[in-house]
Structures are given as structure tokens and as C-alpha cells.
BAZAMAR-367818 format. One record per residue (C-alpha): residue in three letters; y, x, z. Coordinates in steps of 0.5 Angstrom, whole numbers, m for minus. Last residue first. Layout:
+------+-------+-------+-------+
: resn :    c2 :    c1 :    c3 :
+------+-------+-------+-------+
:  ALA :     Y :     X :     Z :
...
+------+-------+-------+-------+
// end
This chain:
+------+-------+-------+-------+
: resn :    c2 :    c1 :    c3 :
+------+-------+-------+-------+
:  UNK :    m3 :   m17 :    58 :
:  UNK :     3 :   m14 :    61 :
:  UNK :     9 :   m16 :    64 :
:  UNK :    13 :   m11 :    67 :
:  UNK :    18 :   m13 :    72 :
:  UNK :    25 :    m9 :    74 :
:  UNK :    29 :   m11 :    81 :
:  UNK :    36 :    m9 :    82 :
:  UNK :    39 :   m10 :    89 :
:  UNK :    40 :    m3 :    93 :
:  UNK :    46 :    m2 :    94 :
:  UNK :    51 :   m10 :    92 :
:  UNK :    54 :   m12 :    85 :
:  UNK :    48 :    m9 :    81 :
:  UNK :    50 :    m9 :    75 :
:  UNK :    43 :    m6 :    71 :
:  UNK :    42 :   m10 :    66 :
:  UNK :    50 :    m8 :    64 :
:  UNK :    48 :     0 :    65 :
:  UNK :    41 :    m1 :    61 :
:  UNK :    44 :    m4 :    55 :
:  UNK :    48 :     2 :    54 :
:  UNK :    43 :     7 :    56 :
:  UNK :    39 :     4 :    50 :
:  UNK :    33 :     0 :    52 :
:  UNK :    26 :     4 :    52 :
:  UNK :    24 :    m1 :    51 :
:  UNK :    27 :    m6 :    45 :
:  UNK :    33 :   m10 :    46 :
:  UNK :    36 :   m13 :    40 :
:  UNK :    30 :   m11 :    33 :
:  UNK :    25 :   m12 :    39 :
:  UNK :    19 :    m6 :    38 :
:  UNK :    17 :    m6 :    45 :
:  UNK :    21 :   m12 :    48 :
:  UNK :    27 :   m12 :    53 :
:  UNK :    29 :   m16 :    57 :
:  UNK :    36 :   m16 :    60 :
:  UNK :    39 :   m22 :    59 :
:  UNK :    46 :   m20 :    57 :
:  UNK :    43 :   m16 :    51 :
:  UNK :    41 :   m22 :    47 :
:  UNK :    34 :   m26 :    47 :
:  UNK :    28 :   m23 :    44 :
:  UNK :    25 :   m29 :    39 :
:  UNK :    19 :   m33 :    42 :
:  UNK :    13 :   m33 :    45 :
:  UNK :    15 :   m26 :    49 :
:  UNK :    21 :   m28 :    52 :
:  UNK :    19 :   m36 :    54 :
:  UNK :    15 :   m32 :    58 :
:  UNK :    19 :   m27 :    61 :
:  UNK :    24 :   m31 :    63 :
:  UNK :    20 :   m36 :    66 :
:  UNK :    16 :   m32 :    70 :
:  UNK :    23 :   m27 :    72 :
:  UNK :    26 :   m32 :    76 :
:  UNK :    23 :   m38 :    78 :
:  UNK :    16 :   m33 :    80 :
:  UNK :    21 :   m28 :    81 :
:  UNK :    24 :   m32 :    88 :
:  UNK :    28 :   m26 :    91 :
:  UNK :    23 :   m23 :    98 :
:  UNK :    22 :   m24 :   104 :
:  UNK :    19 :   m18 :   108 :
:  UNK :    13 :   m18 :   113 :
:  UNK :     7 :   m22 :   108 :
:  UNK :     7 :   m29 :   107 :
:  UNK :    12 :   m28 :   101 :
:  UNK :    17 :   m32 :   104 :
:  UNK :    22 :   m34 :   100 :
:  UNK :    29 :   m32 :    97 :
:  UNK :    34 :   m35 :    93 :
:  UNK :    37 :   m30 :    87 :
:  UNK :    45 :   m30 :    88 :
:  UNK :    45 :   m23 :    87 :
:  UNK :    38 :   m21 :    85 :
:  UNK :    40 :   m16 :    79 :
:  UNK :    36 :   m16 :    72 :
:  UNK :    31 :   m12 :    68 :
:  UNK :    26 :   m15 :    65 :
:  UNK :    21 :   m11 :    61 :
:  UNK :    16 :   m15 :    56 :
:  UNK :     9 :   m16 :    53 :
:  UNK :     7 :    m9 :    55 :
:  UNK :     0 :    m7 :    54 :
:  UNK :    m1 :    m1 :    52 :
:  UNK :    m6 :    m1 :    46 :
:  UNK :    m1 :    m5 :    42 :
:  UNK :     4 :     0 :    41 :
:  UNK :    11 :     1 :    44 :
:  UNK :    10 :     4 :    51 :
:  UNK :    13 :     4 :    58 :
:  UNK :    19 :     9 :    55 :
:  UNK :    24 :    10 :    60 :
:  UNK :    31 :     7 :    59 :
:  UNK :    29 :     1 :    64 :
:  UNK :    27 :     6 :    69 :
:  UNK :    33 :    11 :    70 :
:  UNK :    37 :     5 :    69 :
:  UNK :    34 :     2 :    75 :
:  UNK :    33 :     8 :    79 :
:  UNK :    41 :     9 :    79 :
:  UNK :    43 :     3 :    80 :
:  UNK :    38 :     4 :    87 :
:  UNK :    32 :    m1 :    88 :
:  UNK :    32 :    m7 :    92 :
:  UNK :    26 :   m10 :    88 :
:  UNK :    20 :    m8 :    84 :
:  UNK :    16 :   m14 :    80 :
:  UNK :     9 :   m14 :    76 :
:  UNK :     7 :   m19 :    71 :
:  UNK :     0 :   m20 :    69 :
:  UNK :    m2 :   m23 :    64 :
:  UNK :    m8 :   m27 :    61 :
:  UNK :    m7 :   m32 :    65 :
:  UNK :   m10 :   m39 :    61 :
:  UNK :    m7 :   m45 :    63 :
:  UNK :     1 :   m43 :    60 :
:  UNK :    m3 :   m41 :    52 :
:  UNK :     1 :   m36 :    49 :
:  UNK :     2 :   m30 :    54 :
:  UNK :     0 :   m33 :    61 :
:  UNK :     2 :   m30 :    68 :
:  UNK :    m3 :   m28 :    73 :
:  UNK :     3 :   m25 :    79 :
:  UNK :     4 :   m18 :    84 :
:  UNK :    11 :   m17 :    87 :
:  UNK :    13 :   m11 :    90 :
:  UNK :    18 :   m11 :    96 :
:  UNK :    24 :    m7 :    98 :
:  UNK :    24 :     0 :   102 :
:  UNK :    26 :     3 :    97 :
:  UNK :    19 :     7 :    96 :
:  UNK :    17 :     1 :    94 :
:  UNK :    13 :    m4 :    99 :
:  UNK :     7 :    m9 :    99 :
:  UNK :     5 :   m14 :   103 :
:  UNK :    m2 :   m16 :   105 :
:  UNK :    m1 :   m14 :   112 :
:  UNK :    m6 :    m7 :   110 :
:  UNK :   m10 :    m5 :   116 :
:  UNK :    m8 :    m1 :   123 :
:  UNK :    m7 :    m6 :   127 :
:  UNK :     1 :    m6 :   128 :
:  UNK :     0 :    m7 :   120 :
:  UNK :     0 :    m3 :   114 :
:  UNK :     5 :    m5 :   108 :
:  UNK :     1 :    m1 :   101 :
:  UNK :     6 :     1 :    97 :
:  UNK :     4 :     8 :    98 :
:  UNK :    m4 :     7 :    97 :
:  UNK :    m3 :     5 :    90 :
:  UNK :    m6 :    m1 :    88 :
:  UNK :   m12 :    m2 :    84 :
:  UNK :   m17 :    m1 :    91 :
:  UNK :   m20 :    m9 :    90 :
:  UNK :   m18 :   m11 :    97 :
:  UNK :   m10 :    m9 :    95 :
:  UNK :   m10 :   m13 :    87 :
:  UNK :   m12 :   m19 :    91 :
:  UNK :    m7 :   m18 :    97 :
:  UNK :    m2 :   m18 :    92 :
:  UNK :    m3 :   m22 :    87 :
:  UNK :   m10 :   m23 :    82 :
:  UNK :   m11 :   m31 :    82 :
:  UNK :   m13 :   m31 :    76 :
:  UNK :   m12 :   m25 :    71 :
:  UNK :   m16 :   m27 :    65 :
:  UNK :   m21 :   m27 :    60 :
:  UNK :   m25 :   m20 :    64 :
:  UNK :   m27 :   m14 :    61 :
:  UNK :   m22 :   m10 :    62 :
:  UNK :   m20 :   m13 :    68 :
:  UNK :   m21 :    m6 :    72 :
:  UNK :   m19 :    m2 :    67 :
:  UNK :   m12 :    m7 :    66 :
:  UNK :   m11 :    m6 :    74 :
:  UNK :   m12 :     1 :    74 :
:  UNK :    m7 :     3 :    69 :
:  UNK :    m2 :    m2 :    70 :
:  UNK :    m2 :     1 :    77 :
:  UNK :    m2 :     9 :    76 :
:  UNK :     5 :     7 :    71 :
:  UNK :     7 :     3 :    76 :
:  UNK :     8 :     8 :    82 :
:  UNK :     8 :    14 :    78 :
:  UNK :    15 :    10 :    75 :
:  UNK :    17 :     9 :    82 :
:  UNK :    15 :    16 :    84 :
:  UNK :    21 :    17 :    79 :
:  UNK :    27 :    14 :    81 :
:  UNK :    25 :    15 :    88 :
:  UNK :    24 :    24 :    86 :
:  UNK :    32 :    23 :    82 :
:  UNK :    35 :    19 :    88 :
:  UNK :    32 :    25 :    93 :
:  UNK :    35 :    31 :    89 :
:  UNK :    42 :    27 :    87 :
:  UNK :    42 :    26 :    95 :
:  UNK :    40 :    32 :    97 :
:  UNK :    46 :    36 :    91 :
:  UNK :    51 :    32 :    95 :
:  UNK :    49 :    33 :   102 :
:  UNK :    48 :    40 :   100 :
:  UNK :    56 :    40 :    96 :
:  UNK :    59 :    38 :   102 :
:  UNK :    56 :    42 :   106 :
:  UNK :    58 :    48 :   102 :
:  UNK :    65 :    45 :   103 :
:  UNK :    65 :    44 :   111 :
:  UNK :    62 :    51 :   111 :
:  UNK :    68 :    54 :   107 :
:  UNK :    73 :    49 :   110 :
:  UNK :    71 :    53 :   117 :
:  UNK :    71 :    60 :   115 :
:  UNK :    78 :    58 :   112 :
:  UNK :    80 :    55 :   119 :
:  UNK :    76 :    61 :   123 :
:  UNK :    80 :    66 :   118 :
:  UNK :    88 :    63 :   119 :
:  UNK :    85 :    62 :   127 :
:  UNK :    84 :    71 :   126 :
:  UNK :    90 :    72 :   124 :
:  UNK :    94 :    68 :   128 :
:  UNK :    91 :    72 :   133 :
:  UNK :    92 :    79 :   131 :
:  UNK :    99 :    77 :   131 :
:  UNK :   100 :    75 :   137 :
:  UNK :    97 :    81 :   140 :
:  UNK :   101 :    85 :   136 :
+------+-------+-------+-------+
// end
């Protein structure tokens, strides 16, 4: 009786067991969705409050001339979460994403390559998920938003330079500058290129999810970088 007793309760303590190994599973699970769906989306919060204050602050200027990083950092215009922060205290002049990957800020140009009247803002390192969720996201099609172009693209093969600040970072000015230049004074390209133009006939913002996928084809974790260029 004693025997069996025993068995029994071993045949419980095993299925107790596979319950609990069940159930973490499925937390861990559920943690993971839970906490890619809040990075997905302070990334939105992140760019959108930025935009905003950057295009407040240069509404009555011609031109976005020397704005980058430590620039938009000293005028207040960056959200104080993506600002890197030294050993000492004060901001290093970097920035970083909630990824844990860098943000690039550059003057850009619309029409005219001298005259900067645009900006173009960069994410990198983010998840596959992220960026789909980011590039199907709608970052406003009318005129008053500002948006000239969106590039969605994997930094896979991309060269690196130092951005002065404690992280490298993929070489967008080479990268994504051209693109999205060439993009928003000419016609959109096709769907491989993955930028999108607000009211593109191809590719528009926000991109189909379909389009999204293959923009977003990220061969390595964590190497998919969206830009936004504004005027």
C-alpha cells in the first residue's frame, strides 16, 4: 500500500510539475509579446514627440543647418529617454532607443542639396517586430505633417562609423541620405527599396503589411533601422 501510495504521489508531483513548467512557459511568453508591444511603441511616442518639438522649434527658420544630435540635445527638442548620459552626469552627446541602439539626427535637403531645409531622423537596431509595426504605422499623409519620405531597411552588410558619442553606429548618411533624397525628388521607387512616400501610388505611408514584411527582413535580431525625413 505504501508502494503505491508513493507511486502515486510521484505521478502527481511530476504532472504538478509539467503544469507549472506549462504555465511558465506561457508567462514568459505573454512577457515577451507584452514587452516588444510597449518598445514598439515608445518608439512611436519617441518620434513622434520629437518631430513635433523639432519642427516647433525651427518653425520660423529657413533651415535645419547644423542640427544633429548634441544640437537638438542642448536645445531641449529630444526626448530625455534617448538621451545617453555619462559617468559625470551630463548627456555624452549620444543618443539611444529603447532597443538599446543608436539614434541619428542630420539637416537634410528637399529640392535644393545647399539648402537643409530638412531633417531626417534614424532608428537603429531595432526588433523585426518593431519595424513592421512602425512602418505600418500611419505618420501622416497631408502636407501640414511634414513627412517627405519613410525608409525602412535592414543594416546587414552596412559599414559602421564612429558617431563621436559611446556607440558605433551603420553609416546612414551614406545610406539612408541618398535614398531618401533621391525618393522625394523624383518618383517612388519599387517595393524592394523600402521607402515610402505619403500618397505614393507604390509604396505609401502607411506601407501595407505585405510591403512592411520584406522591408523589414532583418537577416540577424535586432538590425532593423527606420528614418523619417521631414521638412
Amino acid at each position: 500500500m505504501r508502494n503505491n501510495q508513493s507511486g502515486r504521489s510521484m505521478i502527481e508531483m511530476l504532472g504538478v510539475l509539467a503544469i507549472i513548467g506549462v504555465l511558465s512557459v506561457g508567462g514568459i511568453a505573454g512577457y515577451s509579446k507584452a514587452m516588444a508591444k510597449y518598445r514598439s511603441n515608445k518608439v512611436m511616442e519617441q518620434i513622434s514627440m520629437f518631430v513635433t518639438n523639432t519642427r516647433t522649434m525651427y518653425a520660423q527658420q529657413q533651415t535645419y543647418m547644423n542640427l544633429g544630435n548634441t544640437m537638438a540635445i542642448d536645445m531641449g527638442i529630444v526626448p530625455d529617454d534617448l538621451i545617453v548620459v555619462g559617468t559625470d552626469g551630463n548627456p555624452t552627446g549620444a543618443l539611444r532607443n529603447v532597443f538599446g541602439g543608436p539614434v541619428q539626427i542630420a539637416p537634410s535637403y528637399v529640392n535644393d542639396e545647399a539648402d537643409k531645409s530638412a531633417f531626417i531622423l534614424s532608428f537603429f537596431n531595432m526588433s523585426r517586430d518593431a519595424c513592421i509595426a512602425i512602418a505600418t504605422s500611419d505618420w501622416g499623409a497631408g502636407s501640414s505633417s511634414g513627412l517627405l519620405a519613410m525608409h525602412v531597411y535592414s543594416e546587414d552588410g552596412l559599414t559602421t562609423v564612429d558617431t563621436g558619442g559611446t556607440m558605433d553606429a551603420p553609416a546612414e548618411a551614406a545610406a539612408t541620405d541618398t535614398v531618401l533624397n533621391a525618393i522625394t525628388t523624383a518618383d517612388a521607387g519599387s517595393e524592394d527599396t523600402g521607402v515610402a512616400v505619403p500618397g505614393d501610388a507604390t509604396i505609401s505611408v502607411p506601407m501595407r503589411i505585405d510591403q512592411a514584411r520584406t522591408a523589414c527582413g532583418c537577416a540577424n535580431k535586432n538590425t532593423c533601422a527606420v528614418s523619417w525625413k521631414y521638412y
